[in-house]
Residue frames relative to the residue before (quaternion, step in Angstrom):
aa qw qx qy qz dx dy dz
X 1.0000 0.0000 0.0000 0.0000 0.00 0.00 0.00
X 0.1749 -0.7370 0.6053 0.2445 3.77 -0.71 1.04
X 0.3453 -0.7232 0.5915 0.0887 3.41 -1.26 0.69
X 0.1288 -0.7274 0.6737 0.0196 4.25 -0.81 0.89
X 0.0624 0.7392 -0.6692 0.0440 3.60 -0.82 0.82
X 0.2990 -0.6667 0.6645 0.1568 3.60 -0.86 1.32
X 0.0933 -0.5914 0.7980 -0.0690 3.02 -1.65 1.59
X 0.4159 -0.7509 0.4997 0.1163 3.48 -1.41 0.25
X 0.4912 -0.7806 0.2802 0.2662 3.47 -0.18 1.29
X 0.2519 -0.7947 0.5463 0.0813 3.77 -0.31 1.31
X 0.7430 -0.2490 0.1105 0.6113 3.90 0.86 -0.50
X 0.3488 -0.6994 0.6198 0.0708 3.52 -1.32 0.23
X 0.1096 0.7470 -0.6488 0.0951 3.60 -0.98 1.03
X 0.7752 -0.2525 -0.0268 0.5784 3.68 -0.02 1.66
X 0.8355 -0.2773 0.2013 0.4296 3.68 -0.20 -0.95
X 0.6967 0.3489 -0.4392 0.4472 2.87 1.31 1.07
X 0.4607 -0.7432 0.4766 0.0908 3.76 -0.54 1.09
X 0.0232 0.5985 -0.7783 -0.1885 4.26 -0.55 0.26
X 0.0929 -0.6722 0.7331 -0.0455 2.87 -1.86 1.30
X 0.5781 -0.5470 0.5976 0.0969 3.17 -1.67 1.11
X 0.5250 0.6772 -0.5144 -0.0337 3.11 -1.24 0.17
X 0.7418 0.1081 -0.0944 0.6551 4.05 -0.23 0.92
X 0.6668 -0.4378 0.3734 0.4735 4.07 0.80 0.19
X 0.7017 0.2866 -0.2998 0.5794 3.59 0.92 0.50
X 0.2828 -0.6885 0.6678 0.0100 3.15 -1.87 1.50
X 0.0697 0.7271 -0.6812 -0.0496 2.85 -1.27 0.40
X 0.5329 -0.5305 0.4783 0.4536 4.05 -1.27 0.22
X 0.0195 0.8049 -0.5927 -0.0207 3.58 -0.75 0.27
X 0.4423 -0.8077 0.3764 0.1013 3.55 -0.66 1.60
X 0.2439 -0.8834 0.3939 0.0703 3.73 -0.10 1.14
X 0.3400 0.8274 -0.3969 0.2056 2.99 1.75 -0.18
X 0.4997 0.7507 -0.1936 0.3865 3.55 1.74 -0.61
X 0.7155 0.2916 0.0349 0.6339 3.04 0.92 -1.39
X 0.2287 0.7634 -0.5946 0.1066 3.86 0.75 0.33
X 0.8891 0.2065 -0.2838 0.2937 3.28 0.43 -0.33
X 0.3882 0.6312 -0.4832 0.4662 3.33 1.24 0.64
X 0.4057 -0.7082 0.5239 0.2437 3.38 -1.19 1.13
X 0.0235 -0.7942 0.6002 -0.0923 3.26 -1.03 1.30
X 0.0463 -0.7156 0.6951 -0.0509 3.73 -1.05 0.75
X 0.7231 -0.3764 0.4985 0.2949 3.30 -1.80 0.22
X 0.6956 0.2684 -0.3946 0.5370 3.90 -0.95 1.78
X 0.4228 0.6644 -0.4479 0.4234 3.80 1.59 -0.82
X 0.1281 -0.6356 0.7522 0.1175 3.35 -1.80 0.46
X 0.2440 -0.7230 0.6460 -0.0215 2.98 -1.28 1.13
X 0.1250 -0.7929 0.5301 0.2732 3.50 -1.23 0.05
X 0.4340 -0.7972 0.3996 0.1281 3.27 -0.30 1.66
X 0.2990 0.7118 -0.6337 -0.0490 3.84 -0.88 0.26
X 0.8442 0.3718 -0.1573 0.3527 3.51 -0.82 0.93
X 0.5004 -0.5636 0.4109 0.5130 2.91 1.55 -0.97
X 0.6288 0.4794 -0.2608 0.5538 3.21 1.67 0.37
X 0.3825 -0.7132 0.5207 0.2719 3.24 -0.77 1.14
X 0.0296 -0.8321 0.5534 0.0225 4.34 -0.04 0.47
X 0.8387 -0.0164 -0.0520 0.5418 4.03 0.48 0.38
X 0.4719 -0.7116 0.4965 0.1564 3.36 -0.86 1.18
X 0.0300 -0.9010 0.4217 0.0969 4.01 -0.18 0.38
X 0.5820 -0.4613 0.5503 0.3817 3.62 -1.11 -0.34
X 0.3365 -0.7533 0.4886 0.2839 3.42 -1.04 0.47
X 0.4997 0.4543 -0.4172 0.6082 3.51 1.59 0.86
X 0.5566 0.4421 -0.3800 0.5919 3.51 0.99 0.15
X 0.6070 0.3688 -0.3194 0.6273 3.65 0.35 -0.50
X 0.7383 0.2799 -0.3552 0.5004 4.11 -0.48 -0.73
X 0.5545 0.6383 -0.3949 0.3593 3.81 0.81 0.00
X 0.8551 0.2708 -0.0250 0.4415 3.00 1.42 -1.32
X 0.5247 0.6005 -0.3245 0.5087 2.60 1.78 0.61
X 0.3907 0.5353 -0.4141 0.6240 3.66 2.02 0.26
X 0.6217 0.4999 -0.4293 0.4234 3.40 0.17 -1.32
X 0.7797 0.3428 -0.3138 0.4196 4.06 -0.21 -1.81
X 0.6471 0.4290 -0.4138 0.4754 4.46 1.23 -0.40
X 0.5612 0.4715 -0.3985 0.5512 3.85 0.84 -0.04
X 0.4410 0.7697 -0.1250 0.4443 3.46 1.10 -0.21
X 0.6841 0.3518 -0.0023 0.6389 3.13 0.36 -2.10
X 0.6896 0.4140 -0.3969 0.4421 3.60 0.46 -1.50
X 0.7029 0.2955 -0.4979 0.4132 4.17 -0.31 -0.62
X 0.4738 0.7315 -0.4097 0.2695 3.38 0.54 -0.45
X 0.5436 0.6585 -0.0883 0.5130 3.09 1.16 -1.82
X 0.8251 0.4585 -0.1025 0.3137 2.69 0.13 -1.75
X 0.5597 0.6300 -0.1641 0.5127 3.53 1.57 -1.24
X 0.7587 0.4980 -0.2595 0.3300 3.33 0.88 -1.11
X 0.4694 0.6641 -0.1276 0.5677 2.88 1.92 -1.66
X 0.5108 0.6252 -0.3024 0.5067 3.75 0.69 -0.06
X 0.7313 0.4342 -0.0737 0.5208 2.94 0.08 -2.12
X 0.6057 0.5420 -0.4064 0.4174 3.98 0.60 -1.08
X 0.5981 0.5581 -0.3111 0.4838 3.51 0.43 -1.48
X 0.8632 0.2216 -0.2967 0.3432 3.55 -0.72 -1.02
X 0.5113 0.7069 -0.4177 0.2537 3.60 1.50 0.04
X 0.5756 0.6931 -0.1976 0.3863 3.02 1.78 -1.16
């Protein structure tokens, strides 16, 4: 399964971007999106180290419920499984 996680663009320096996202940065290659106009506050959705689709920041806080509703059955699934180990 490939996974895209919108982070938000903290500064740019040619084609590469530090993005922000949930209290972690990471560098994040734009070489993808070269010709989409981008600037500092943009959200991107990141896979790989590659920035691959410019977004809304209601598109990006959208999918960022979805992947914590996620985590939370996850949790929740696992926490299961613990119990009946016991």
């Amino acid at each position: 399964m490939c996974l895209g996680i919108p982070m938000q663009i903290v500064e740019i320096n040619q084609f590469i971007a530090r993005c922000a996202a949930k209290g972690v940065e990471r560098d994040v290659s734009l070489f993808m999106l070269q010709h989409e106009a981008l600037s500092a506050g943009d959200y991107v959705m990141v896979h790989v180290g590659y920035a691959i689709q410019k977004m809304t920041e209601q598109e990006a806080q959208s999918s960022w419920e979805l992947l914590d509703e996620m985590v939370r059955l996850q949790d929740e699934i696992n926490a299961q499984l613990a119990s009946r180990e016991i």
